[in-house]
C-alpha positions as CSV (number, residue, x, y, z in Angstrom):
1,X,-2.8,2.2,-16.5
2,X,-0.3,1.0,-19.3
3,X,3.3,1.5,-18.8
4,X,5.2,4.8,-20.2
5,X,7.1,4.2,-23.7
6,X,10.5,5.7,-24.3
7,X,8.9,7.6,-27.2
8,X,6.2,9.5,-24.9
9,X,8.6,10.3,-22.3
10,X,11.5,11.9,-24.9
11,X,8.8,14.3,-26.5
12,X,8.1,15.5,-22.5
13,X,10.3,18.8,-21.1
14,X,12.9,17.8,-18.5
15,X,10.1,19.5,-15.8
16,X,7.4,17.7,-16.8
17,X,9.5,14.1,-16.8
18,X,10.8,15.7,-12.8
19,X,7.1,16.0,-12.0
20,X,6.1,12.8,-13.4
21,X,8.7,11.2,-11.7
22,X,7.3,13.0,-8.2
23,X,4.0,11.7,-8.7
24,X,5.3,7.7,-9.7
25,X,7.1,7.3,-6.7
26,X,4.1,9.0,-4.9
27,X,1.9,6.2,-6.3
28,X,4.1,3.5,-5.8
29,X,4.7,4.7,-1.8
30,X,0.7,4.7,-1.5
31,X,1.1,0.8,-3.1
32,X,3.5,-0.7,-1.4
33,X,1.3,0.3,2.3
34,X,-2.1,-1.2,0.5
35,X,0.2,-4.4,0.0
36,X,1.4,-4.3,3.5
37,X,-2.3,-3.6,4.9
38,X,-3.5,-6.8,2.3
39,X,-5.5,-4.4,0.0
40,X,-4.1,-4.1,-2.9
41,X,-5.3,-6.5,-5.7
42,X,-3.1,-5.4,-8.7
43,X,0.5,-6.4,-7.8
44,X,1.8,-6.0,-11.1
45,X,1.5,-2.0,-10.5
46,X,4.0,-2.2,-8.7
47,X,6.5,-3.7,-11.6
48,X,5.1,-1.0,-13.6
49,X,6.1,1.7,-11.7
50,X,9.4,0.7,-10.9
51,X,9.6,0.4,-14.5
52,X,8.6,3.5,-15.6
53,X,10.6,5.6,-12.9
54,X,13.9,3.8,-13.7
55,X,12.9,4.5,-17.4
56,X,12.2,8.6,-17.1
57,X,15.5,9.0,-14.7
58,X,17.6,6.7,-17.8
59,X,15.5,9.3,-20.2
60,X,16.0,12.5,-18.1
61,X,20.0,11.5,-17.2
62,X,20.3,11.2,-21.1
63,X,19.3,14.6,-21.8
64,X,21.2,16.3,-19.2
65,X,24.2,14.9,-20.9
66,X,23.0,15.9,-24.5
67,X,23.2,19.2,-22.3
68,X,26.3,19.2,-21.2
69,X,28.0,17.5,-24.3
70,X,26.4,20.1,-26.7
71,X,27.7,23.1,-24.4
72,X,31.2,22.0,-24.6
């Protein structure tokens, strides 16, 4: 699986980025225990979803202040 852009993740509603956020660190808990057990081949999944998390909370922070900023 290829690594979120910026661009996909602005066009998503703040619920949907939430959710998608859930199910990331979902994955990445269920990796890091196959690389504890030795099973997991594809370390750089990992990076990726690190990645991508810290990228849709950056995302998801900036809209909440478009929020804010726009109801003062």
């Amino acid at each position: 699986m290829k690594a979120m852009k910026a661009a996909e993740i602005r066009k998503l509603a703040p619920e949907e980025i939430r959710t998608k956020i859930a199910d990331a660190r979902d994955e990445l808990m269920k990796l890091r225990f196959q690389q504890v057990s030795g099973q997991l081949t594809d370390t750089s999944r990992l990076h990726i979803l690190r990645k991508d998390i810290a990228r849709m909370e950056t995302i998801l922070r900036e809209i909440e202040r478009a929020v804010v900023e726009g109801a003062k």
